[in-house]
C-alpha positions in Angstrom: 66.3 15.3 -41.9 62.8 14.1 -43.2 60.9 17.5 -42.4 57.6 15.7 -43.4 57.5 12.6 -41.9 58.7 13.8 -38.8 56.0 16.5 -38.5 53.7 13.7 -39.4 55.0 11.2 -37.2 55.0 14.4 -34.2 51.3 14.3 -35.2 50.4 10.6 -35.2 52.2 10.2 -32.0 50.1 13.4 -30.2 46.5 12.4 -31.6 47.1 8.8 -30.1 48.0 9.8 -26.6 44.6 10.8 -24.3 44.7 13.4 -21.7 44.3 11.1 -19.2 47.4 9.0 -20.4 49.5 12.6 -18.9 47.9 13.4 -15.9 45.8 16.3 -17.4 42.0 16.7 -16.9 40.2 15.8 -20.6 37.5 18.9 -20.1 34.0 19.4 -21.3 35.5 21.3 -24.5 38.0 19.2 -26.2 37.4 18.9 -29.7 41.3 17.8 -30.2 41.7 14.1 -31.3 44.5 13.4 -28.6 46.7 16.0 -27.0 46.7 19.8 -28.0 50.2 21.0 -29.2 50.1 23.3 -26.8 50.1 20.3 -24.3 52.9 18.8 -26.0 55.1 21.5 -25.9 54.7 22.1 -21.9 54.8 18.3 -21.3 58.1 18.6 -23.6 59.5 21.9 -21.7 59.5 24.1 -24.7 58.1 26.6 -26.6 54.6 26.5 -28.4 55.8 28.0 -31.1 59.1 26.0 -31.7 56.7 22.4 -31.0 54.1 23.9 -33.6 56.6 24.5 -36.6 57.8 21.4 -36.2 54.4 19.8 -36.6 53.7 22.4 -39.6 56.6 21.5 -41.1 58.7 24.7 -40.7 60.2 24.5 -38.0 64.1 24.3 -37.2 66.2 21.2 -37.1 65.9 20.0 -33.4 69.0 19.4 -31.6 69.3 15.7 -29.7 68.4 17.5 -26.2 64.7 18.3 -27.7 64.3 15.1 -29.1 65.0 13.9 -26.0 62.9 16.1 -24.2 60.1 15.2 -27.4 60.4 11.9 -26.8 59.8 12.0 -22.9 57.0 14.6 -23.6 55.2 12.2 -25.8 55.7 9.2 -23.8 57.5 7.3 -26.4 58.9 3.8 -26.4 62.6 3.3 -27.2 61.8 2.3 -30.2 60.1 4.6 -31.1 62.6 7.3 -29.7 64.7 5.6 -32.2 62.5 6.4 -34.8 62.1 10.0 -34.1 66.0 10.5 -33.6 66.6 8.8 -37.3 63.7 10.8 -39.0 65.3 13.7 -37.7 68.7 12.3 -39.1 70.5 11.6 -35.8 72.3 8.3 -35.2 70.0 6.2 -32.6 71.1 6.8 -29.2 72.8 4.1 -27.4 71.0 2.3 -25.0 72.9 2.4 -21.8 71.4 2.3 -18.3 72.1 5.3 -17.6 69.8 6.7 -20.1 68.1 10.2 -19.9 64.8 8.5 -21.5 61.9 7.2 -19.2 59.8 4.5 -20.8 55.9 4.6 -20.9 55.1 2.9 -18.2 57.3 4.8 -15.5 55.7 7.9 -17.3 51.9 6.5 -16.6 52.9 6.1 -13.1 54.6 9.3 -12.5 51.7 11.3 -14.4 49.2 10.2 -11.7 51.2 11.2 -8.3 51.3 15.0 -9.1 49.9 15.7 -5.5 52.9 14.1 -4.5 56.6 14.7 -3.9 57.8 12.0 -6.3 61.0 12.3 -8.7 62.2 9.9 -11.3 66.4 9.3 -11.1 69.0 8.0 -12.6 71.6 5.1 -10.5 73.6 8.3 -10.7 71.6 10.6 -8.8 70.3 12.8 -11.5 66.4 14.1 -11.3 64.8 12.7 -14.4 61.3 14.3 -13.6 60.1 16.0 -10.5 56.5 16.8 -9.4 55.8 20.4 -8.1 55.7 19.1 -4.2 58.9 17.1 -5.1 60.8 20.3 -6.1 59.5 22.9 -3.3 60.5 19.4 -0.8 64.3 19.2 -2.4 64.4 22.1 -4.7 65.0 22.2 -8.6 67.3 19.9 -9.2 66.3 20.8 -13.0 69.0 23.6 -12.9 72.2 21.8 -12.7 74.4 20.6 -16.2 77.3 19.0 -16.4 78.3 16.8 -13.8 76.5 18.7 -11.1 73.5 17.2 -12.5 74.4 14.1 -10.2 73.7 14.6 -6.5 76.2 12.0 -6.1 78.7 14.4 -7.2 77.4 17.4 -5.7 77.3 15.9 -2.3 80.9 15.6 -2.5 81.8 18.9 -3.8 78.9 21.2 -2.8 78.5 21.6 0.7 75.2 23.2 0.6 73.7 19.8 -0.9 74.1 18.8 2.9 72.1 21.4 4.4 68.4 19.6 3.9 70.0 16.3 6.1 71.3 16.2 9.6 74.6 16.4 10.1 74.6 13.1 12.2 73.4 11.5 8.8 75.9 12.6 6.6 78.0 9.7 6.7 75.4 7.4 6.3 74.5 8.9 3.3 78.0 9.6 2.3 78.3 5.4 2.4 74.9 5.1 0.6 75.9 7.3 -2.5 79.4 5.6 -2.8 77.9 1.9 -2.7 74.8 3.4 -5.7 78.3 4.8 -7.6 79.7 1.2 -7.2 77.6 -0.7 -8.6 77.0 1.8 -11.6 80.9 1.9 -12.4 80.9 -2.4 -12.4 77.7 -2.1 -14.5 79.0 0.3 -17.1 82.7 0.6 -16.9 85.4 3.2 -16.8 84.5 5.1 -20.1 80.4 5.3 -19.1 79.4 8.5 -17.2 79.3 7.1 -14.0 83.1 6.4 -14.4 83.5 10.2 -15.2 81.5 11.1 -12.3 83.9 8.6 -10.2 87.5 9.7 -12.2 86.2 13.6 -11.2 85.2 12.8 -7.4 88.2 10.7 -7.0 90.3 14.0 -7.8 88.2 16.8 -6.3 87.0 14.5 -2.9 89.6 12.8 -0.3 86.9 11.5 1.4 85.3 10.1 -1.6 88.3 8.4 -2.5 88.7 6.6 1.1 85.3 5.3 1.0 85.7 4.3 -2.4 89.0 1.8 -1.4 86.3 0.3 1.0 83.6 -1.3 -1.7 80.8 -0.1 0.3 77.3 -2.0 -0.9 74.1 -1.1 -0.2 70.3 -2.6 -1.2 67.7 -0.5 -3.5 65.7 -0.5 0.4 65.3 3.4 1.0 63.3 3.6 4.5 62.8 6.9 6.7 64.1 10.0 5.9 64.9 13.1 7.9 64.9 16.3 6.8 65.3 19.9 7.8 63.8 22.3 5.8 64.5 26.0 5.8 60.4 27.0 5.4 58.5 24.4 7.0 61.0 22.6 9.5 61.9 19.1 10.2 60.6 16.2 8.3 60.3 12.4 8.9 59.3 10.7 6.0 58.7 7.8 4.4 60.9 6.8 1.1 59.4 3.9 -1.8 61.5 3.5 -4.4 59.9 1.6 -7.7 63.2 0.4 -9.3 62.4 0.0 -13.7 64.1 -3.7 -14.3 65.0 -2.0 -17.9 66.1 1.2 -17.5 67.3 1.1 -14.1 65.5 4.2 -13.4 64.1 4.7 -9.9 60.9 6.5 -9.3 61.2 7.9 -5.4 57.8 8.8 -3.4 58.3 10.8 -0.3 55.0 10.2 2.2 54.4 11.2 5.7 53.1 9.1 8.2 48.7 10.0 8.2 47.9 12.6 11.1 51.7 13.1 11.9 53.3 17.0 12.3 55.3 15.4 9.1 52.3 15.5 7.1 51.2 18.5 8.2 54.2 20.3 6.9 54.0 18.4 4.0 50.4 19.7 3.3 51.9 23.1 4.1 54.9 23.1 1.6 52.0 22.0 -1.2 50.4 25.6 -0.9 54.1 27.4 -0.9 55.1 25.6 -3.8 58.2 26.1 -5.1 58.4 29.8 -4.1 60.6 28.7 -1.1 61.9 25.5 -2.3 65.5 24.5 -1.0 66.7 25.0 -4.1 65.7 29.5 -3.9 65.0 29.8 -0.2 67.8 31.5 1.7 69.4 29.0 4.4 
């Protein structure tokens, strides 16, 4: 591990990135070329301290998970995610579409919808990012590891994922998430992590494993949404999905139709916040 370059590179990469490039408000004040550290590390979902000693350089050596985390705080290319992961003397990470890392541009976008309930995901329905509205509107869905991370696997094993649909949509859905795991398994094969997810559901889910046999498919179209949620009551919303041709990342905006009850609640859950999000309220 290159303790100074990769301080210097943590620097280089901070002073070239604006306020406005994140989503945050530049201020009268701001004497900082770039962002603040302190910025960094919140945008990065860590410590100001542990961000600062690595810019000093004193700090610890970072595990892969902070990189990542680094990485997506900063905004940074693949590339030059590579770079950071070999200054810090890690192998470069393999570039499979089911990547944990959200390029630039998918960032940019995301940054400026923080008044709405959008989420970056994976094809294997793990929560990249979430805004605040997103996560009082589904819950945290930051809180899961392993392979509950994927509500394509939780669907199938936890029955409380359920609980925000109507029960007359579950098997729609059920068909949805099946034909999604499909197409990741033919994309990345048996040994990727969507054939784990698969090998694992296949074992713990007998109705997984009959809709599997069936080769369900299903379009990137995601159109009106129901849900029931425990604080504010039924939704009907409006899904857009804006698929990434490189990553095969999806970002997901939920919108409610102007002057609707919808909207209404949706206005309502943006001033509870995440307080009684599905993911702490009590159903």
């Amino acid at each position: 591990m290159d303790r100074a370059r990769l301080a210097e590179y943590l620097r280089t990469r901070r002073e070239a990135l604006q306020p406005e490039d994140v989503g945050l408000p530049r201020g009268q004040r701001r004497r900082t070329r770039g962002l603040r550290r302190e910025e960094v590390a919140v945008l990065s979902d860590m410590s100001i301290d542990y961000y600062s000693r690595l810019e000093q350089p004193r700090g610890p050596h970072p595990s892969e998970q902070m990189l990542g985390a680094i990485a997506r705080g900063l905004r940074l290319s693949l590339e030059e995610r590579d770079h950071l992961f070999e200054l810090a003397g890690y192998a470069t990470p393999r570039r499979v579409a089911d990547s944990e890392h959200v390029n630039p541009g998918m960032m940019r976008i995301f940054d400026g919808l923080q008044d709405s309930a959008a989420m970056v995901v994976s094809p294997l329905g793990e929560t990249l990012l979430q805004t605040r509205l997103a996560v009082a509107l589904v819950g945290d869905e930051s809180i899961y590891t392993g392979l509950d991370r994927s509500k394509h696997y939780r669907w199938f094993t936890d029955p409380s994922t359920r609980s925000l649909y109507p029960r007359d949509e579950w098997d729609e859905q059920s068909r949805l998430i099946v034909a999604d795991l499909h197409a990741s398994y033919t994309r990345d094969g048996q040994d990727s992590r969507a054939g784990a997810i698969v090998d694992a559901l296949l074992a713990a889910s007998p109705s997984f494993a009959a809709l599997w046999k069936g080769h369900p498919v299903a379009g990137p179209y995601c159109g009106p949404v129901r849900l029931l949620h425990p604080e504010v009551g039924p939704l009907e919303l409006d899904c857009q999905r804006l698929v990434d041709p490189d990553r095969s990342q999806q970002l997901v905006v939920y919108t409610a139709k102007p002057g609707s009850l919808s909207q209404e609640r949706l206005r309502l859950l943006s001033v509870i916040g995440t307080a009684t999000s599905p993911g702490t309220a009590s159903w």
